[in-house]
C-alpha distance (Angstrom), angle and dihedral (degrees) to the residues before:
residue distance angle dihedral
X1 . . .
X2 3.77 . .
X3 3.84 115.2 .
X4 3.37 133.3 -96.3
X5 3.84 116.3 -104.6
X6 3.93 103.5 148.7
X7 4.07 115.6 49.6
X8 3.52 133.1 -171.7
X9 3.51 136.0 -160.3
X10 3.70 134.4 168.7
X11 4.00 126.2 -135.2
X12 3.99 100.5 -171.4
X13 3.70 104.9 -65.5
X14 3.87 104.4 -8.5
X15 4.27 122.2 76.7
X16 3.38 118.4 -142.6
X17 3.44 110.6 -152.5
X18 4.22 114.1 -166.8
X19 3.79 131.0 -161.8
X20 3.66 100.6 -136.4
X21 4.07 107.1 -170.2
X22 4.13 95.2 99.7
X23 3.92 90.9 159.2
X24 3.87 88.9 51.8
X25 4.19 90.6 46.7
X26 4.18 78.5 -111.4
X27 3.79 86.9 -74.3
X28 4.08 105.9 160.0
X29 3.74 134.7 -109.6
X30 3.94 124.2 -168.5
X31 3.95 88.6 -92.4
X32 3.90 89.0 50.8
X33 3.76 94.4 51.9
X34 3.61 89.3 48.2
X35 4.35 91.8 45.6
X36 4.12 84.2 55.3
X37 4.32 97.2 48.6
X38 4.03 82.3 46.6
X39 4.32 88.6 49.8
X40 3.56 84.5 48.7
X41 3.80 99.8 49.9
X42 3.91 85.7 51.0
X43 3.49 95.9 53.3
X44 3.57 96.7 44.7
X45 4.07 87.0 55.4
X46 3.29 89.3 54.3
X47 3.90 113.1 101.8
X48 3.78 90.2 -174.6
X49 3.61 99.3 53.6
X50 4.33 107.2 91.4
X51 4.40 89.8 166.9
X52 4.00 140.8 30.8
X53 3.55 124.4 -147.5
X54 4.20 120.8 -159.4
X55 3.61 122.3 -170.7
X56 3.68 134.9 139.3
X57 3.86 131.6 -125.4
X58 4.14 133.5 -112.3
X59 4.07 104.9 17.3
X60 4.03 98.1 -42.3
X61 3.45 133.6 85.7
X62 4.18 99.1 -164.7
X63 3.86 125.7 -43.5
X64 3.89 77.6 -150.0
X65 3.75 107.9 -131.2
X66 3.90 116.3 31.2
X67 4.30 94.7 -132.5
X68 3.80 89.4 -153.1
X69 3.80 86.8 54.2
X70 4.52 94.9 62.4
X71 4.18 102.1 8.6
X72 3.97 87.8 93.9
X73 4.03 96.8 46.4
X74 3.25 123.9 97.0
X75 3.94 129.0 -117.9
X76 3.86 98.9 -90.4
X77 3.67 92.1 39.0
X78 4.40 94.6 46.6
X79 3.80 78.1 50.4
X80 3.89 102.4 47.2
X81 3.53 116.7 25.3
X82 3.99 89.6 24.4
X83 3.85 114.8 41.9
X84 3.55 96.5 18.8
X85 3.67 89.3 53.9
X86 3.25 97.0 46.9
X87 3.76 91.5 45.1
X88 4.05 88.8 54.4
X89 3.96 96.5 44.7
X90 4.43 88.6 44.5
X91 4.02 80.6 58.4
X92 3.55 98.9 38.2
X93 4.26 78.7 66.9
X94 3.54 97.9 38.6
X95 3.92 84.3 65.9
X96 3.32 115.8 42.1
X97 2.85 110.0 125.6
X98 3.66 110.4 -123.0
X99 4.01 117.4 69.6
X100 4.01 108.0 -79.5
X101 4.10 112.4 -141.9
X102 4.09 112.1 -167.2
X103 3.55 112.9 -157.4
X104 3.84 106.2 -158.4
X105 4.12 103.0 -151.4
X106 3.82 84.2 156.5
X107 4.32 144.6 33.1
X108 4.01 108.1 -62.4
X109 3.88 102.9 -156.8
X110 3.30 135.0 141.8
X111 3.66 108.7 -0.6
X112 3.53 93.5 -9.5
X113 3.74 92.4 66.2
X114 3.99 87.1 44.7
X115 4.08 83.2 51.3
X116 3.98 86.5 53.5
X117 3.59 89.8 47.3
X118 3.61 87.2 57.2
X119 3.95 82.7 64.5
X120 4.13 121.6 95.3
X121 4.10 82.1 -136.0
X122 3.36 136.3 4.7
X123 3.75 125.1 -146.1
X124 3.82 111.1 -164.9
X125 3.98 136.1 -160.6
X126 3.77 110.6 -118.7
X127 4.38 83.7 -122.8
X128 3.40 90.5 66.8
X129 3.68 139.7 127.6
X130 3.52 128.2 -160.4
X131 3.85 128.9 -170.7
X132 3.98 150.3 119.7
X133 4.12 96.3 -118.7
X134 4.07 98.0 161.5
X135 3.59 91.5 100.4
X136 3.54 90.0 65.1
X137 4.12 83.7 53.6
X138 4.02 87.7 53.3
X139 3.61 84.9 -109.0
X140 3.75 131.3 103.0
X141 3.41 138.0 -138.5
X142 3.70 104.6 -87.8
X143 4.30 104.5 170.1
X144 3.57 91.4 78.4
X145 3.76 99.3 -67.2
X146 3.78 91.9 139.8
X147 3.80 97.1 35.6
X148 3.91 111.0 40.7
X149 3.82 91.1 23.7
X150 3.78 92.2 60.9
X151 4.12 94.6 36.0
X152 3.74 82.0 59.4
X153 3.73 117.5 28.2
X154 4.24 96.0 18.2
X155 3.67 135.8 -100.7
X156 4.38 93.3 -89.9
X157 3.58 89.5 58.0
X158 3.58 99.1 52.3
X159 3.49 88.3 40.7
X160 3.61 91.9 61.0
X161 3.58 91.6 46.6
X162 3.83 97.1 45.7
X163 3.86 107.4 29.4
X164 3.69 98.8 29.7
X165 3.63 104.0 32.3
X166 3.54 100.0 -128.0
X167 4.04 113.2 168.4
X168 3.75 116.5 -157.5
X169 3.57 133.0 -145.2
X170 3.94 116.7 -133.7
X171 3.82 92.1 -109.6
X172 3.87 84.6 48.6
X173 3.15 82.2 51.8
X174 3.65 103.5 55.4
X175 3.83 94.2 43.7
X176 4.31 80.1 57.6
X177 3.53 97.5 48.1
X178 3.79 91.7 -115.3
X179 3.97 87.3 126.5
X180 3.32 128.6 14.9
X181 4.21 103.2 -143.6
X182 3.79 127.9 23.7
X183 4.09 110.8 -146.7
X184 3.89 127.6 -175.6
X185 3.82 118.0 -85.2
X186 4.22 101.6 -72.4
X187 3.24 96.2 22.1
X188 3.55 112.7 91.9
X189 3.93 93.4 92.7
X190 3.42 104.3 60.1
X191 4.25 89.6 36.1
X192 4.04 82.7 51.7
X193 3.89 94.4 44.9
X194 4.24 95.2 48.4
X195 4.04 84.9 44.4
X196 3.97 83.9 53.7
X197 4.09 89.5 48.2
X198 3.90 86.6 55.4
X199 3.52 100.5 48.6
X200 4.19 91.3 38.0
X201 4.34 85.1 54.1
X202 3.99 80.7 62.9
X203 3.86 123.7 92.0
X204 3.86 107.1 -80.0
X205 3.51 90.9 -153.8
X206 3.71 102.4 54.0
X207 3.81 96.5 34.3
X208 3.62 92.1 53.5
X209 3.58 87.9 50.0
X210 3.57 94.2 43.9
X211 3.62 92.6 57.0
X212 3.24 94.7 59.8
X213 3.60 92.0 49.3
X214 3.49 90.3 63.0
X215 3.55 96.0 45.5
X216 3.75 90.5 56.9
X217 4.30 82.6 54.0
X218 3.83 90.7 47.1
X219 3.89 92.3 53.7
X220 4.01 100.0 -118.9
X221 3.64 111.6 135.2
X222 3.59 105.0 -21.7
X223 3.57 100.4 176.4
X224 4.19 92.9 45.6
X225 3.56 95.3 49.1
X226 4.45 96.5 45.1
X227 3.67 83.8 47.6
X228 3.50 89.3 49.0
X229 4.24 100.1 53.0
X230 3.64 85.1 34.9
X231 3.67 89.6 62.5
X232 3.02 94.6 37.2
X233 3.77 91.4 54.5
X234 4.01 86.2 50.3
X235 3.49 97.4 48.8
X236 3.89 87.1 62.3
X237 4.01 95.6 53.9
X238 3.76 130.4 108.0
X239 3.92 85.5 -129.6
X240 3.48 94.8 68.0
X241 3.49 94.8 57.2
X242 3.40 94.4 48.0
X243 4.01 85.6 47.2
X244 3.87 94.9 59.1
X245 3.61 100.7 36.9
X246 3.60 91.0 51.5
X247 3.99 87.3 47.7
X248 3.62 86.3 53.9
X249 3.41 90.8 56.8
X250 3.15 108.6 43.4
X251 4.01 95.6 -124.1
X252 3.84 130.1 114.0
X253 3.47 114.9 -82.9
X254 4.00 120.7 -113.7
X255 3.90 105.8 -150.2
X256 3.80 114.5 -169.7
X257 4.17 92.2 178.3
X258 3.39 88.5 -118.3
X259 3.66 109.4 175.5
């Protein structure tokens, strides 16, 4: 049975999702990335849940990409089942459906900063770091670092972190916009958990929808998310009804475009 490295928990309407490698700093492997799309997928079936919590456990957040995990692979394979996996599961979060709250208790760089960046909000200990180092590695950021990053924080401030290895502190960070609240060291959790109970006390409906409003604005998966409200929108109509009872049947339907 293959060990547990993403957990999740649920404290009335909010999930808590938790990075559970400590002795690695919560940087991921392939069965890690994998753990977090299937945390996602639960949450997202959950009708109850209305907020997301991510935070990682001992002192780190995520050292993003776990360099034991992808320094043996070859260059089709890093790209494949490494970056494009990544890539898929770092989207998976960005859309769930629910507001996603990071609370930073540790360093995001490298891919854990493109992790947090997955996030709606991003609550950050006042010890932290935050950076893009991999070109420094001869690598580059490959989970969206140069995509999402610059959709949501603009392109000088990733270059800054990515071409001229600039490493910001988490009030630098604030004053950026890379985070939006700076707590005291070990207390990002309970900051990120009674920001979740203030967006969950919100209408589910309309902040689910408006979320993918503004993802639509921000650029990230415009076709997914209009073919998501515009189902949605469907799903709600008289004429659907009709259109599977008369399925059902085995009649012709009689729409009356009733909204």
């Amino acid at each position: 049975m293959a060990e547990t490295q993403i957990g999740v928990d649920f404290d009335g309407a909010i999930a808590i999702v938790t990075f559970l490698r400590p002795e690695k700093l919560n940087a991921f492997n392939l069965a890690m990335l994998g753990q977090l799309e299937a945390a996602c997928n639960e949450v997202e079936a959950n009708p109850s849940v209305r907020a997301m919590v991510i935070t990682g456990s001992g002192k780190a957040f995520s050292a993003g990409g776990d360099i034991k995990a992808w320094a043996t692979m070859s260059a089709p394979e890093f790209g494949h089942s490494w970056v494009r996996f990544g890539h898929r599961v770092f989207s998976r979060l960005a859309g769930v459906r629910v507001p996603v709250i990071a609370a930073l208790n540790g360093h995001a760089l490298g891919g854990g900063l493109e992790l947090a960046a997955a996030a709606d909000f991003r609550i950050a200990e006042s010890q932290i770091k935050l950076g893009l180092p991999e070109t420094g590695l001869g690598m580059v950021p490959g989970w969206s670092g140069t995509q999402r990053l610059v959709r949501r924080f603009g392109a000088q401030m990733v270059r800054r972190m990515a071409l001229g290895g600039e490493v910001f502190t988490a009030a630098e960070g604030v004053q950026l916009g890379l985070v939006d609240q700076v707590v005291e060291t070990g207390g990002s959790r309970d900051a990120a958990l009674a920001y979740a109970r203030r967006v969950a006390g919100r209408g589910p409906a309309a902040t689910e929808i408006a979320k993918l409003m503004i993802a639509v604005a921000d650029g990230e998966d415009n076709g997914a998310a209009v073919e998501a409200l515009g189902a949605i929108l469907a799903a709600k109509t008289a004429d659907l009804k009709e259109g599977v009872a008369a399925f059902s049947e085995k009649r012709a339907p009689q729409f009356k475009g009733d909204w």
